[in-house]
N, C-alpha and C positions, 0 to 999 in steps of 0.2 A: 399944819397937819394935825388931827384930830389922834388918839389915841389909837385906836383900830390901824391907822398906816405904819404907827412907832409900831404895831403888837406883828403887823406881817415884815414888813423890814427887817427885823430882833430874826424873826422865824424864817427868812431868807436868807438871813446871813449864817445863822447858827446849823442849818443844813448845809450849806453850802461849805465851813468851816469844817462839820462831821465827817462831808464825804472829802476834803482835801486829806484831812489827817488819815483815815481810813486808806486813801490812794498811797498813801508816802508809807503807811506802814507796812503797806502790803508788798510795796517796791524795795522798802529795805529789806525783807525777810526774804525777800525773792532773789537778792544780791546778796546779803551775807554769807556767813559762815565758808567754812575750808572745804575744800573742793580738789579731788586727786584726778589731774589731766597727765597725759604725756607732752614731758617737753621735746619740741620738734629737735632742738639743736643734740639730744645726745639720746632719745628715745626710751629713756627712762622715765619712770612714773613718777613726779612730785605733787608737792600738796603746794595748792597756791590760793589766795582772798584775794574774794574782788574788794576794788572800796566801795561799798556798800552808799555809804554814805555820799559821795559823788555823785555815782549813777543815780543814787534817786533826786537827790538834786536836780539834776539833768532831765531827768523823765517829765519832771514837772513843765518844762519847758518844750517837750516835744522828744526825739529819739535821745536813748540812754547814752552816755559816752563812758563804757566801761575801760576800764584801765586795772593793774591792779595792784593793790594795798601792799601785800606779802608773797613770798617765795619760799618753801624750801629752799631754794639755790640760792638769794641772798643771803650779804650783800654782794658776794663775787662775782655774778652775774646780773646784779643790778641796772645794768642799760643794756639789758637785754630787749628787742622788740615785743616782748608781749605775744609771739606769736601763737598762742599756746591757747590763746582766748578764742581762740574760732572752734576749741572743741568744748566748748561749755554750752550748755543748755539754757543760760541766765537769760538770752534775749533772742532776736531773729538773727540768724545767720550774713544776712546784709552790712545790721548794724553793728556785732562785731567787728566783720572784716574789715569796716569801713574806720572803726578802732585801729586796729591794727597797722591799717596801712598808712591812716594818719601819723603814730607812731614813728613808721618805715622812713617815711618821707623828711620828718622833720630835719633838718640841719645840714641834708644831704645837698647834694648840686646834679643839676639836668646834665647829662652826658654830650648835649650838643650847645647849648650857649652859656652853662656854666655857671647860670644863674640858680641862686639859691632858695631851695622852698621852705614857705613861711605857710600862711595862711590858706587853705585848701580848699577848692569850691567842690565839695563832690558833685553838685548837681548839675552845674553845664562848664563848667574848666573842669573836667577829672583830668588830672595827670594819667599816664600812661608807661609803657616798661619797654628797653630794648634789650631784645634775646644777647645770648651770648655770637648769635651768628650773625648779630647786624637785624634782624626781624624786627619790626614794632608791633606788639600788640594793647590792646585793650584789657583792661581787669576783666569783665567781662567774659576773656576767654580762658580764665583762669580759674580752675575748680579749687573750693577749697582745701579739698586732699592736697593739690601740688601746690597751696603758697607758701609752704616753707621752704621747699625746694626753690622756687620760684623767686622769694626774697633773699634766700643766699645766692642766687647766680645771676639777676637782670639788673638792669643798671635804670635807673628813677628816667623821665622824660616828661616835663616841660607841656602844659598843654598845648603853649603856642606852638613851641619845634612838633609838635604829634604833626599837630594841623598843620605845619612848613613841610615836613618829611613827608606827610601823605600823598598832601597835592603834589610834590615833587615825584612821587613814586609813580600816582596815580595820574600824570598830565607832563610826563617829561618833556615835551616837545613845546610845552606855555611856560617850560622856566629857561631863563638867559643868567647863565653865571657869571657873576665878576667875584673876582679872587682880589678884594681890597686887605688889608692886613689886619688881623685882627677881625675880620666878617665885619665890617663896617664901614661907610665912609661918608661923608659931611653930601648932603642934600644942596640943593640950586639954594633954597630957603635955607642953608645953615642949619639946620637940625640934622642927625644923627640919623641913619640908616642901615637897621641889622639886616644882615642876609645871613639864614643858617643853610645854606645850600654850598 
């Protein structure tokens, strides 16, 4: 390569460098600093910091994952959910909740097989919620006015059991129950067979 391709290469990169840096500043300033929300769990006004430094991390890769730094209420309330991030302005209102509920879900167990959520696909497994009357619904039909209500009263659900529960809701006459012990029992082939019905 002749001199002239070193001289746009240098000038490719070193633009391309300006506006990364420029992007991450702009992300951090836009996440920092103290920030006075109401907390959902006692409706009192505290001061809380997002981690600045996370989120824009985060950003660089596609949607911010805010969480946050500090609390007035800490550390006594420390594993608290976070729920308090869906009234801040730092990002879209999606990608909070979606914070949030992440949060919600971690460590918890599905109401109907028990099993433990880990890892969370929001885009085609979303987990899903059962009312306190037995209702399943969707996040979705969930405004963000009523998710702290909503996360102190429903109980987490599994996206396989959504999908198990629905089709059972919505096709009762195509499901045939057998009551094995434990909702399982060994297959013709020896494998394992859940039924959450």
């Amino acid at each position: 390569m002749n001199t002239a391709a070193y001289v746009i290469i240098a000038a490719i990169a070193a633009t391309a460098l300006y506006f990364t840096i420029r992007r991450l500043v702009q992300s951090f300033s836009k996440f920092g600093g103290s920030r006075a929300v109401t907390c959902p769990e006692n409706g009192k006004r505290i001061l809380v910091e997002v981690d600045a430094m996370h989120a824009t991390l985060t950003s660089t890769l596609g949607r911010p994952d805010i969480r946050l730094q500090n609390c007035s209420r800490w550390p006594l309330k420390q594993d608290c959910g976070q729920e308090c991030l869906v009234n801040l302005d730092v990002a879209p209102d999606d990608c909070l909740v979606s914070g949030v509920l992440m949060r919600w879900y971690e460590g918890k167990m599905c109401v109907y097989c028990r099993k433990k959520f880990e890892a969370i696909n929001w885009m085609d497994h979303r987990p899903a919620l059962r009312t306190p009357e037995g209702t399943l619904i969707e996040w979705g039909e969930v405004t963000v006015e009523d998710m702290p209500m909503v996360l102190e009263s429903h109980f987490p659900v599994c996206w396989d059991c959504y999908i198990a529960q629905t089709f059972k809701r919505d096709h009762p006459d195509l499901v045939v129950y057998r009551p094995w012990q434990n909702g399982s029992h060994r297959g013709t082939d020896g494998s394992s067979v859940s039924h959450q019905f």
